[in-house]
PAZAPA-4460 file (N, C-alpha, C; in steps of 0.05 Angstrom, whole numbers, plus 32768, in hexadecimal, padded with zeros to 4 digits):
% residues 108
    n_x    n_y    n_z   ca_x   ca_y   ca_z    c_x    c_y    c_z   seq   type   mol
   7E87   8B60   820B   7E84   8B4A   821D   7E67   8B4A   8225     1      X     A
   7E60   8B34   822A   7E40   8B28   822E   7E3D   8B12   8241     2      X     A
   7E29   8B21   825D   7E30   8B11   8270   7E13   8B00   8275     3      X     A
   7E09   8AF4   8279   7DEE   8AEF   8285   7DF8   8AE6   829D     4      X     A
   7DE9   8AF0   82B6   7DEB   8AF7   82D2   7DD2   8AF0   82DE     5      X     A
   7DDC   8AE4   82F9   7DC1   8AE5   8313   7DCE   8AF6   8331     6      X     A
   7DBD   8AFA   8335   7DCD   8B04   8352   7DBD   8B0B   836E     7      X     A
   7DC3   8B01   837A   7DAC   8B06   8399   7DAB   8B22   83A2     8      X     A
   7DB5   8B34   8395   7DC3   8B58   839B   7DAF   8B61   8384     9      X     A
   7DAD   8B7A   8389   7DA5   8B91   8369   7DBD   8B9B   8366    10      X     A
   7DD6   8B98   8369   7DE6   8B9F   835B   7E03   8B90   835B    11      X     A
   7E18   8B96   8354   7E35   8B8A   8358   7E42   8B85   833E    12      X     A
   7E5B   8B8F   8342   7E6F   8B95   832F   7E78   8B77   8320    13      X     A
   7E7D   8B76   830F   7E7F   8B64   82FD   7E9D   8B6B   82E2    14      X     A
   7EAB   8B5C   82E6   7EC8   8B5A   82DB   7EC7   8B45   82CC    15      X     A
   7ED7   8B4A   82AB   7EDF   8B3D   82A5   7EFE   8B36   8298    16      X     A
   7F08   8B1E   8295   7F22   8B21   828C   7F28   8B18   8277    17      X     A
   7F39   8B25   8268   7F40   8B11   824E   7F5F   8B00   8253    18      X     A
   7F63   8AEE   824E   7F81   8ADD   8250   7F7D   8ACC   8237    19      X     A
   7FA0   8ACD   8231   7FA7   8AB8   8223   7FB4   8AA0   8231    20      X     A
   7FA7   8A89   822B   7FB3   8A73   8237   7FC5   8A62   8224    21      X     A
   7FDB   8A5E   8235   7FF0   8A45   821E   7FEB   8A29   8222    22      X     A
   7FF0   8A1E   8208   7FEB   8A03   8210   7FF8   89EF   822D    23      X     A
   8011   8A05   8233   801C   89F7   824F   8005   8A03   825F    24      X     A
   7FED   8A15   8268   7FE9   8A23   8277   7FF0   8A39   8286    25      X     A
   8000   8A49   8275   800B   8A63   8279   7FFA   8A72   827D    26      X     A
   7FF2   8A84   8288   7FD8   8A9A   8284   7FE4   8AB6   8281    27      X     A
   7FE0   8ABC   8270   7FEA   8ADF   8266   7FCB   8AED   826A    28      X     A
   7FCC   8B0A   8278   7FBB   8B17   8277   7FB4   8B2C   825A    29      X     A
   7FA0   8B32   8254   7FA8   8B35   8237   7F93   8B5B   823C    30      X     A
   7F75   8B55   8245   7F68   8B70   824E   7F54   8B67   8264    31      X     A
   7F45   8B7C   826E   7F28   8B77   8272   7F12   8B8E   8278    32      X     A
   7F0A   8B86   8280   7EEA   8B96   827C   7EDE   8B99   8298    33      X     A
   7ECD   8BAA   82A3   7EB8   8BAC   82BA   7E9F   8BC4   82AE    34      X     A
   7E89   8BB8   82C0   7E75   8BC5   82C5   7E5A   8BC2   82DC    35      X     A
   7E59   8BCD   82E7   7E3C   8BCF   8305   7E24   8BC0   82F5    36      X     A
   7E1D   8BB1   82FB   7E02   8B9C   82F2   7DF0   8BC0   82F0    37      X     A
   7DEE   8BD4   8304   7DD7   8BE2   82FE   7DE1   8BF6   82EA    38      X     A
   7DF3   8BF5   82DE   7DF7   8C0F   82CF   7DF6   8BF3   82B3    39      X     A
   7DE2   8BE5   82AC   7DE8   8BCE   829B   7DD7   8BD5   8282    40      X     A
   7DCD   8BE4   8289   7DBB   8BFC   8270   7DCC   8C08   8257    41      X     A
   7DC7   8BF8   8241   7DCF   8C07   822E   7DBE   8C15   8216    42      X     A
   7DD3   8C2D   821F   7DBB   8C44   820F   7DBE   8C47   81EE    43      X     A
   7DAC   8C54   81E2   7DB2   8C59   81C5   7DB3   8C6C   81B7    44      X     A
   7DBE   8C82   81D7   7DC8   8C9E   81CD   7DE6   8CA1   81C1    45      X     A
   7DE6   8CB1   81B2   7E09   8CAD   81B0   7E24   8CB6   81C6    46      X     A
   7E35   8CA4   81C8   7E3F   8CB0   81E0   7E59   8CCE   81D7    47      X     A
   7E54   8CD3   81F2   7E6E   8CF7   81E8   7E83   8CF1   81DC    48      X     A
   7E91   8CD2   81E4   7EAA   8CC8   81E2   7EA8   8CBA   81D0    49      X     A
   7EBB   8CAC   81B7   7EBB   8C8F   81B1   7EBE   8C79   81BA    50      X     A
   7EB2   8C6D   81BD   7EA8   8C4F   81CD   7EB5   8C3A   81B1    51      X     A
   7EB1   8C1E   81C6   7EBC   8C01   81AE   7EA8   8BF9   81BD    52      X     A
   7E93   8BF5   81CA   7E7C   8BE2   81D6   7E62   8BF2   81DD    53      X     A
   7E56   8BE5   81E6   7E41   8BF2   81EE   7E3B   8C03   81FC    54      X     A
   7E2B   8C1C   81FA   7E2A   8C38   820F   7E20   8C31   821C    55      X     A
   7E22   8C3C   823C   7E1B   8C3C   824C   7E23   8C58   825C    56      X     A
   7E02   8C67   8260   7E06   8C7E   8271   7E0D   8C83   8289    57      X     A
   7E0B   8C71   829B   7E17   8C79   82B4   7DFA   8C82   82C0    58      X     A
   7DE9   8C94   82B6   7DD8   8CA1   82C7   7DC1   8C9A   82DA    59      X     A
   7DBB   8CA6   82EA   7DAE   8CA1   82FF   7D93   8C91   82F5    60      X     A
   7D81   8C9F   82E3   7D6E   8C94   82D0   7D6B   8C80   82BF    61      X     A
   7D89   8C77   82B9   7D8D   8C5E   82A6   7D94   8C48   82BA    62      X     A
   7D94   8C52   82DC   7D96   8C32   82E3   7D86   8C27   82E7    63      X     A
   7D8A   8C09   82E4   7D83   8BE6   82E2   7D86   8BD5   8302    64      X     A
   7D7E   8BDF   830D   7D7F   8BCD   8324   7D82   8BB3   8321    65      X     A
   7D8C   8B98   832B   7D8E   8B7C   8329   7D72   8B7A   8332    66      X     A
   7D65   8B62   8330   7D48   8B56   8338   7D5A   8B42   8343    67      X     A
   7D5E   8B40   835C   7D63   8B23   836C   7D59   8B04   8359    68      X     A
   7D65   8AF5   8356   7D5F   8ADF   834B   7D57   8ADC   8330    69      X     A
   7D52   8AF7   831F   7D50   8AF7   830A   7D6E   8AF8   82F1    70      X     A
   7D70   8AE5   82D5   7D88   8AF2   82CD   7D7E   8B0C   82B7    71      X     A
   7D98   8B17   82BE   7D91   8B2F   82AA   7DB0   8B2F   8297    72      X     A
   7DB9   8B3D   8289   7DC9   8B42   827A   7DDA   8B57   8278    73      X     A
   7DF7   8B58   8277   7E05   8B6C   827B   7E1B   8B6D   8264    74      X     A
   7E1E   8B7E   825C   7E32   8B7C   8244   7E44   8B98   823E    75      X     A
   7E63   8B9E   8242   7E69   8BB0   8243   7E88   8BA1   8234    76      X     A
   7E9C   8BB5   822F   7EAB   8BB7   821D   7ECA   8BA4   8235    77      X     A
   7ED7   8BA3   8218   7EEC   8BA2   821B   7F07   8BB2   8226    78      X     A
   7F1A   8BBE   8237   7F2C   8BD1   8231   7F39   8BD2   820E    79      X     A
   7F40   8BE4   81FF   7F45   8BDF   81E3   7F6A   8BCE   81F3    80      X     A
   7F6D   8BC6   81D1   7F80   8BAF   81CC   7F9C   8BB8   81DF    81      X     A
   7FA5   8BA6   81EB   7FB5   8BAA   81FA   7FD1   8B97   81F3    82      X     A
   7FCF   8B9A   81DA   7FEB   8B83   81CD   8003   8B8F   81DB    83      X     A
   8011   8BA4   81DE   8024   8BAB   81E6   8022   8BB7   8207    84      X     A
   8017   8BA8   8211   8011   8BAB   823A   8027   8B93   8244    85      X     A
   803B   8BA1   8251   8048   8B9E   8261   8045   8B80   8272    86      X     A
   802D   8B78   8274   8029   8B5E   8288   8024   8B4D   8274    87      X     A
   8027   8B55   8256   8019   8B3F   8242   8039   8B2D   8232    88      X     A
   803B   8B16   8232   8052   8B07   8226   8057   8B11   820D    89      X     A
   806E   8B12   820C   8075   8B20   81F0   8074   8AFF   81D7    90      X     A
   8070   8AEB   81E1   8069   8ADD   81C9   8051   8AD0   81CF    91      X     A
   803A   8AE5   81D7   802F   8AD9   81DD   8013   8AD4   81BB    92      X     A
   8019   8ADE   81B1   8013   8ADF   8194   801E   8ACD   8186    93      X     A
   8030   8AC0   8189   8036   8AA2   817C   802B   8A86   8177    94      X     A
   8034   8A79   8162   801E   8A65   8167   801C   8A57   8178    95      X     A
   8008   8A47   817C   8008   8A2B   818E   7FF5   8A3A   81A8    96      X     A
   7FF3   8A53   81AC   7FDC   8A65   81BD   7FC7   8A62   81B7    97      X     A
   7FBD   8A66   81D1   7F94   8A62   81CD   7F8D   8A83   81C2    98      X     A
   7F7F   8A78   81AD   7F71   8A91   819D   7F5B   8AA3   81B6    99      X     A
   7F4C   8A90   81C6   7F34   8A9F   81D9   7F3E   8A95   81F5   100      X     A
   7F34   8AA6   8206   7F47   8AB5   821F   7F30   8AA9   823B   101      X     A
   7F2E   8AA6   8250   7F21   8AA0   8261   7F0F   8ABB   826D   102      X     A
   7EF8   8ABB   826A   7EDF   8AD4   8279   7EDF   8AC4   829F   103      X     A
   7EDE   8AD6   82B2   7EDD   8AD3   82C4   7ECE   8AE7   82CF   104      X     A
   7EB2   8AE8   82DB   7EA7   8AFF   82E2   7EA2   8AFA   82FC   105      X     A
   7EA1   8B0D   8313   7EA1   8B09   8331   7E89   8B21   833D   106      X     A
   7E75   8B20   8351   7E64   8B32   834A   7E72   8B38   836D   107      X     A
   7E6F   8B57   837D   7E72   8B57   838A   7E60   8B61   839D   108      X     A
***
């Protein structure tokens, strides 16, 4: 996920969601994603863990403060595939479904 951002703060949390929408307007939750505008540093060490997106250290040294009024860029992963989650329609993989999902990001 790839956000371009402004924000009057140097920092604030940023969410995103994935949904599938039906042609009636059903909305199934499908995953999503967060990350702190200052931890928006991605590094090009390898991480301890296996990652599906971009690393990001966490550390005190790799943060990014926001610049008030400036946009900057934030890009962090997905939760992995969540086809069999409990809140997701079991047909919701059928045809006549929207292939791409609605991004909603909220900074706080």
């Amino acid at each position: 996920m790839s956000l371009k951002i402004a924000s009057t703060h140097t920092d604030g949390a940023f969410y995103a969601y994935l949904e599938d929408v039906a042609p009636d307007g059903t909305v199934v939750y499908l995953t999503e994603g967060e990350l702190r505008g200052v931890h928006r540093h991605v590094s090009d060490e390898t991480a301890a863990v296996a990652e599906f997106g971009p690393h990001h250290t966490y550390l005190r040294e790799d943060a990014e403060p926001l610049v008030a009024g400036e946009v900057a860029e934030i890009t962090f992963d997905l939760l992995a595939d969540l086809n069999d989650h409990p809140r997701r329609a079991p047909d919701s993989r059928g045809a006549g479904r929207s292939r791409c999902g609605n991004v909603r990001a909220c900074a706080l």
